[in-house]
Structures are given as C-alpha cells and as structure tokens.
N, C-alpha and C positions, 0 to 999 in steps of 0.2 A: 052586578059586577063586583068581583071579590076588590077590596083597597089593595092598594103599592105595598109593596114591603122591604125593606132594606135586612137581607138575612146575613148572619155571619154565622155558618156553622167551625165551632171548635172541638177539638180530641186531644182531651190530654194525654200522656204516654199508660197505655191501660195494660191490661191481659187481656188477653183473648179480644182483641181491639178489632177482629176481622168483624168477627159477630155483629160486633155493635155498629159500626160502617154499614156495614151490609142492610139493616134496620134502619138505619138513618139516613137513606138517599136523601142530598139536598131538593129537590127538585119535593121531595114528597116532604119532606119537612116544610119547606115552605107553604106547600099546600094546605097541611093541618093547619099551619101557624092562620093561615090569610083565611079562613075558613072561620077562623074562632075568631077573630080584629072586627073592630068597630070602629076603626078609623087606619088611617096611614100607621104604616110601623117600620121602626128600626129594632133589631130584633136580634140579639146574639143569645146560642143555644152553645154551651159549654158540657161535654160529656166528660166527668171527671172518676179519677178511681175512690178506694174509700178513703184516704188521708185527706183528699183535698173537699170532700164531700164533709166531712165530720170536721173541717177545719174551720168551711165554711159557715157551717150550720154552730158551731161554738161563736164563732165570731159574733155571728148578728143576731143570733137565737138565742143564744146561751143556752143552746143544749150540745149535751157533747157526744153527740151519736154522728154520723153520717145520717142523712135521710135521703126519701126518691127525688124532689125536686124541690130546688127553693127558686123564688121569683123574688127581684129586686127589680122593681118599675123607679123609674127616673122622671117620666111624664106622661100624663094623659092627653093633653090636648096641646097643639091643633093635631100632636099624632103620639104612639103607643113609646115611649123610650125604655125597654127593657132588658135584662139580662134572665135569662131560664140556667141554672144550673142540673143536671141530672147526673145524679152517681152510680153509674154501670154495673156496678155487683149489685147493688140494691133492687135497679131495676130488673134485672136479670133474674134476681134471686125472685123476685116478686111476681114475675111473668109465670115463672114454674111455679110457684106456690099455687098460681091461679088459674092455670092452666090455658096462659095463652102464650101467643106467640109475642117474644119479645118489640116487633114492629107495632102490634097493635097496643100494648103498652105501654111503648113511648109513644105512641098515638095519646091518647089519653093524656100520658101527665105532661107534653108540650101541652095539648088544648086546656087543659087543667090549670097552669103555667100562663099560661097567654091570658086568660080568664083572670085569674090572678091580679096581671098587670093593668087590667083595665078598673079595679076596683073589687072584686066578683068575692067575696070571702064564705067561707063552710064556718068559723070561729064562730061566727056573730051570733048566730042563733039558728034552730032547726028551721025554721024559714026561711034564710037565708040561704043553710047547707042542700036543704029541699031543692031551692030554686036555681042554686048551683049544680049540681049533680041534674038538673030535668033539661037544663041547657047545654052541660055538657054531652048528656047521652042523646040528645037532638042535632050537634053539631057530630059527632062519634057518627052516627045515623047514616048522615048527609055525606059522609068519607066513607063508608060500605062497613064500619065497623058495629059488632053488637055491643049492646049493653055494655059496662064494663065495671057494672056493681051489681050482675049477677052472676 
C-alpha cells in the first residue's frame, strides 16, 4: 500500500502554462510523488517561470541561474514535510534537449525531488549518486517510464 499524502499543486503565472498543466495532472502527480515516499507526506509542488526559479536558487544556493528542481524538506519523520519547486523553461527546455516528453520529465525530477526530501543526495559521493539514480529508475520503472539517464 502506497502512504497518505497531503499534495498542494501550485502555478505560477508562466508562458505557455497550458503545456505545463496538461503534464502535470494532479491525480498523476500525486501518483509519482506516493510512489517515491517512505512515509506519510505533505507535499507542495510549485511550477515557477525563470525569475522565480533563479531567484530561488540564489537565495538558498547561491547560485544565480535558475535550475530544474530545488527540494526544500522541512521533516522527515513521523512524515515527509516538503516543498519541490520546478522551473518550466528549464524543464521544458531539458525535456527536448533529451528527447522526451515533457510529462515524463517531470516525472523524474518530482520523483528525483521527493528522493531528495527524504535524505536521498547524488553530492555525496559516486555511491551515493549510483544508488540514487538505480532507485530512481526502479521507482520511473514501476510508473511505466524508461530509463531517464539514457
């Protein structure tokens, strides 16, 4: 049995905002999201453009780019307290670079994201990045999506 999840999907005012809606059915988000959890989750997924993406990502990163997706967990136990930000040109842009479709790439970087908030880091070391990326494309799997680091 998949955990509870408390989702909040948000949209900021984007371009081309139909797109991104359309790839992000709540119902199927939540799916990814409860698929990758290890426990109960509260869980807001925030779809931003690039200003509010590169705003973010200076703030807490201090890097001054926009990026695909930053994860800001609040708690892990007794359940998941997180915030997923993703920035719609980015991903957008990175879906066609890679030649998929934009739904199954934000597939990924929510589950990526979710991962994330439970502890899960690629930083640490090649073993750790290893062992993130073989759980992610095992949970990617189990959602009917391929690979999505080939």
């Amino acid at each position: 049995m998949l955990p509870p999840l408390a989702l909040s999907l948000q949209f900021a005012k984007l371009e081309h905002a139909a797109s991104h809606r359309s790839a992000l059915p709540r119902h199927q988000v939540a799916r990814w999201i409860r698929h990758a959890l290890e426990a109960d989750g509260e869980i807001t997924v925030r779809i931003v453009d690039l200003d509010e993406g590169r705003s973010l990502n200076h703030a807490f990163r201090h890097k001054d780019y926009a990026t695909n997706v930053l994860t800001f967990d609040y708690a892990k136990k007794p359940s998941i307290l997180a915030d997923l930000v993703l920035c719609a040109p980015i991903v957008e842009r990175e879906a066609q670079e890679q030649g998929k479709t934009l739904g199954a790439h934000y597939a990924h970087l929510v589950v990526h994201g979710v991962l994330h908030a439970q502890g899960w880091d690629h930083e640490t070391s090649k073993k750790d990045a290893d062992a993130m990326e073989k759980h992610e494309i095992a949970i990617l799997a189990k959602l009917g999506f391929a690979n999505p680091y080939q």
